[in-house]
C-alpha positions as semicolon CSV with decimal commas, in nm:
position;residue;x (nm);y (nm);z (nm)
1;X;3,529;-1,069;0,114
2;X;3,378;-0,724;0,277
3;X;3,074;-0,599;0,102
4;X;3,022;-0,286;0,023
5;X;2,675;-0,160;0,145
6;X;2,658;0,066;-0,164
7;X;2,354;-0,038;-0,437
8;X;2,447;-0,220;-0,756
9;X;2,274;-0,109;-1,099
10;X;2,030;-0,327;-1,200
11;X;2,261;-0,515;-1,425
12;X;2,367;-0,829;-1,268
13;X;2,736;-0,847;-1,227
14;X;2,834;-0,502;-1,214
15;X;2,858;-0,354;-0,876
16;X;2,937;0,030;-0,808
17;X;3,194;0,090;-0,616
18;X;3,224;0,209;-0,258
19;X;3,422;0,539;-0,397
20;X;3,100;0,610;-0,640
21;X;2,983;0,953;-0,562
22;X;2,701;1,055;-0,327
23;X;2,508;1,356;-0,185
24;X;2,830;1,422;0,063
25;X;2,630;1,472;0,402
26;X;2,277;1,390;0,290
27;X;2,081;1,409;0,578
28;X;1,905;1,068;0,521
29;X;2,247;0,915;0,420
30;X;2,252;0,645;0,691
31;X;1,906;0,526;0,645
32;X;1,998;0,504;0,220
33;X;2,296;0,269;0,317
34;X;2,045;0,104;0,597
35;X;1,772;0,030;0,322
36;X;2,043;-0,054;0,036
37;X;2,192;-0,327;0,290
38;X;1,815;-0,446;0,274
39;X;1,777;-0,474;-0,118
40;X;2,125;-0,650;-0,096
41;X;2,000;-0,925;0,135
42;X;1,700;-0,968;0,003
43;X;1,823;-0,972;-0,397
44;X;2,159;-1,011;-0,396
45;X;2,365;-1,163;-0,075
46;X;2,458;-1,506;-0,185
47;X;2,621;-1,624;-0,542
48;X;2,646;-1,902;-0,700
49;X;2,806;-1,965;-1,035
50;X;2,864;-1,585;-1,089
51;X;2,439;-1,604;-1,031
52;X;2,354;-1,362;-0,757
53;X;2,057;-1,383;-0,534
54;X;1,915;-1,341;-0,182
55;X;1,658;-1,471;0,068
56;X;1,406;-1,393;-0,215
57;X;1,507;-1,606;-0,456
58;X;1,579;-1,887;-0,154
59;X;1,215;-1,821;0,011
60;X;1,017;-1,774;-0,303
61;X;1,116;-2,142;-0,365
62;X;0,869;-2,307;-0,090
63;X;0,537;-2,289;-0,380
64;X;0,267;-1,994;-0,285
65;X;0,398;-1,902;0,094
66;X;0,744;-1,807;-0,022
67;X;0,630;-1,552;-0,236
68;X;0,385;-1,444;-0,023
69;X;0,612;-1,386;0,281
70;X;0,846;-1,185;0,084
71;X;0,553;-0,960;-0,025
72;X;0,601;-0,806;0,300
73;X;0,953;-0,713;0,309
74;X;0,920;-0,564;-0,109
75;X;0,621;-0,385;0,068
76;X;0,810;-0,211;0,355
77;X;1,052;-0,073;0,178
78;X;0,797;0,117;-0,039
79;X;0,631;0,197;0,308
80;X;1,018;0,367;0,400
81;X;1,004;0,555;0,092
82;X;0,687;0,687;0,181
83;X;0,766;0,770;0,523
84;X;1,116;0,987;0,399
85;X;0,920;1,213;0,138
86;X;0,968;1,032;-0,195
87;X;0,760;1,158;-0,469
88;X;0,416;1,003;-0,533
89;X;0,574;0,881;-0,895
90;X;0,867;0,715;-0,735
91;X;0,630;0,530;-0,526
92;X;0,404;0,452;-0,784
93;X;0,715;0,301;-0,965
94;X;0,814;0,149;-0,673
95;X;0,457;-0,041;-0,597
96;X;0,432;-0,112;-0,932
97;X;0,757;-0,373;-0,901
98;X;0,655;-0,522;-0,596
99;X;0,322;-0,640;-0,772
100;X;0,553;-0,755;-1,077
101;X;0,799;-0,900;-0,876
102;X;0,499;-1,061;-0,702
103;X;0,243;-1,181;-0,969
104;X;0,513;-1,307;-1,153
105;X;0,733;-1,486;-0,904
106;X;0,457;-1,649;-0,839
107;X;0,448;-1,853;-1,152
108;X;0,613;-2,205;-1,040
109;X;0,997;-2,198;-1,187
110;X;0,986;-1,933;-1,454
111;X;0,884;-1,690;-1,125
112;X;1,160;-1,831;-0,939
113;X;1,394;-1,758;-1,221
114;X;1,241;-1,409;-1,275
115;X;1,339;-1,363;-0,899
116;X;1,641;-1,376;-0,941
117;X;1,690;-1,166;-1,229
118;X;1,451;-0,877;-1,187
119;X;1,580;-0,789;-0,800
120;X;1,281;-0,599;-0,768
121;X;1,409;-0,488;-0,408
122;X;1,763;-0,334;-0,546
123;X;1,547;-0,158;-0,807
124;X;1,347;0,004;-0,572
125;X;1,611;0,085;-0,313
126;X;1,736;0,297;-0,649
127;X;1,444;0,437;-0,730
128;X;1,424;0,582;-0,350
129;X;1,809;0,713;-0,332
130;X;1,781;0,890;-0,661
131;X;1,450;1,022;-0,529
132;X;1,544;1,170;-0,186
133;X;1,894;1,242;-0,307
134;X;1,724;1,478;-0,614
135;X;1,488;1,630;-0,392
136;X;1,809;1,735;-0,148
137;X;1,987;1,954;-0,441
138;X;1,865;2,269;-0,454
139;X;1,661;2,327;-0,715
140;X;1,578;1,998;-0,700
């Protein structure tokens, strides 16, 4: 089945679909789909029993360097926000689930499962697009 690149709310199990609408022509548009394709590998690629997940969940398994080595992904994509204008709030917001996802996920099973649920990634990757897509309207 085709995935659609688009960026799931934070609920698990609903997905927006590919015909939601977007800033038509946004000038960052193509690196919003590049850095929602991220979120969805990292939080949400693979299911299992209606459970999705990504490479987070799978490395944050191997206890203390899994959760460490996925620091750095969570990290660049608050790096990319920076680096396309978001607003010092939306960063703050951003950085501030990164050290959630990461304190917590590093608690042995109940961080694992917490992983999984919180997609701290996707929630970011939203955070950004609503960002730079408010800051495009005028007025905005």
């Amino acid at each position: 089945m085709a995935r659609s690149p688009t960026l799931a709310p934070v609920h698990p199990g609903v997905r927006r679909s590919a015909a939601a609408p977007r800033a038509a022509g946004h000038p960052r548009q193509d690196e919003l789909d590049r850095i929602d394709r991220f979120a969805d590998l990292m939080d949400s690629r693979f299911s299992i029993f209606g459970v999705r997940f990504g490479l987070e969940g799978i490395v944050g398994l191997v206890p203390g360097l899994g959760d460490l080595a996925t620091l750095g992904p969570s990290a660049w994509l608050v790096w990319e926000g920076w680096r396309m204008g978001a607003s010092r709030r939306t960063l703050g917001r951003m950085a501030g689930n990164v050290g959630l996802d990461f304190l917590v996920g590093a608690v042995p099973l109940a961080g694992d499962v917490f992983d999984v649920l919180f997609k701290a990634n996707r929630r970011n990757a939203r955070l950004l697009r609503e960002d730079i897509e408010r800051s495009a309207r005028p007025g905005g």
